[in-house]
N, C-alpha and C positions, 0 to 999 in steps of 0.2 A: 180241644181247641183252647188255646192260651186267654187267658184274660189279660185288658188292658194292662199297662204298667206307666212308669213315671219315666220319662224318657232320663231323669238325674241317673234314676237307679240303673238304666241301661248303656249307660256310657261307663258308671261306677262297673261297673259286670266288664265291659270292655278295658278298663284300665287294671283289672286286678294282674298283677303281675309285675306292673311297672311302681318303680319305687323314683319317686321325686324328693329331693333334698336339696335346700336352699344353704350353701354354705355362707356364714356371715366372717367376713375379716379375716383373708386368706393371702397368700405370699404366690405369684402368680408370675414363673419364670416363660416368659416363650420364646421360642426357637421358630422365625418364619421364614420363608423362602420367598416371596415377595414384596411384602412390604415391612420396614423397619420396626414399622407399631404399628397394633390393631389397630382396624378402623372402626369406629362405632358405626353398628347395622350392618357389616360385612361380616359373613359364613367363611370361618375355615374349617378346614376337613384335616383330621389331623388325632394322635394319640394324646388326651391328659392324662396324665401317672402322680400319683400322689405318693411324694418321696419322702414326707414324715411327717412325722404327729409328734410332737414333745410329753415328755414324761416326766412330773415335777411330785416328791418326794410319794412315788410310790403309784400316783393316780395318772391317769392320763389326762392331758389338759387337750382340749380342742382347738390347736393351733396348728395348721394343718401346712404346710409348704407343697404347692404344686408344680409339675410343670410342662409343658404344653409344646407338641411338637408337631408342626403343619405338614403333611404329609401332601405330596404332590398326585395328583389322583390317577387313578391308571388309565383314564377317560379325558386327560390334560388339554384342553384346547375345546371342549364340550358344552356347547353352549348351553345355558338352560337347564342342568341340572336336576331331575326328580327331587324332590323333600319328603314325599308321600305320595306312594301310587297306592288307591284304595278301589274297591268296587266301583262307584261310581264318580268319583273325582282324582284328578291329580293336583298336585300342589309342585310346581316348578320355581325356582330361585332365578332371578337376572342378575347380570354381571353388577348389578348397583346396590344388590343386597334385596331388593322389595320381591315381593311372593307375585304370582298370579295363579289363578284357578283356573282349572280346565277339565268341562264336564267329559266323560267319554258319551260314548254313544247310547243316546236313548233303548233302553231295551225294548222290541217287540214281541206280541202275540198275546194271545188272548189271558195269558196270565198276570198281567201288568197291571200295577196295581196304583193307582198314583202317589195315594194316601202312604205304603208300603214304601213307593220311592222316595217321595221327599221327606221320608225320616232317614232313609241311610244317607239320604244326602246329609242333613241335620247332623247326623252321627258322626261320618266321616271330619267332615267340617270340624266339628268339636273336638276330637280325635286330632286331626292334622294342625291345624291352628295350636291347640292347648301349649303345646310347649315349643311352637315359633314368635308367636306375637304375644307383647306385653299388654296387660289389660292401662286404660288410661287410671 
């Protein structure tokens, strides 16, 4: 039988793999297919390619030039879009940019545990959220 744990530590367990990097003061060319300029709080779908990095007497400097090309989805006209389909939530995107959650179906029988559910709920959450929404 496992002993309790820190629900920190069990998300950290869930994220090992994933590598988050905040680039600061970046050259950011985009190529879009419907609109002229990004809109703030609107999701495109689409390849970044990081086309260079400058090299100043020998070192590398971290001035990175990118750039960003929207790819039309092969699901074109779909409303609603998945963000995160997990165990026991989804996370859908609307056409205005804002998330909605949506629980699936209560699991039954006798091995249902509630305490056991609302942490994957907790988990998922953490997980899907973490790198959609800005903390204030």
């Amino acid at each position: 039988m496992k002993e309790p744990r820190l629900v920190g530590n069990i998300v950290v367990e869930m994220l090992q793999g994933w590598h988050r990097n905040t680039e600061l003061g970046v050259d950011l060319k985009t190529i879009l297919h419907r609109d002229v300029r990004m809109r703030i709080g609107k999701g495109y779908t689409g390849v970044l390619r990081l086309d260079s990095e400058a090299v100043v007497d020998e070192f590398r400097c971290h001035d990175p030039h990118y750039t960003f090309t929207e790819t039309v989805p092969p699901t074109a006209g779909k409303r609603n879009p998945h963000v995160f389909d997990g165990k026991y939530i989804t996370v859908t995107r609307r056409d205005d940019g804002s998330l909605r959650l949506n629980f699936k179906e209560l699991p039954k029988g006798a091995n249902f545990n509630l305490e056991r559910f609302a942490l994957g709920v907790y988990n998922e959450l953490c997980l899907a959220l973490g790198g959609l929404v800005e903390e204030a």
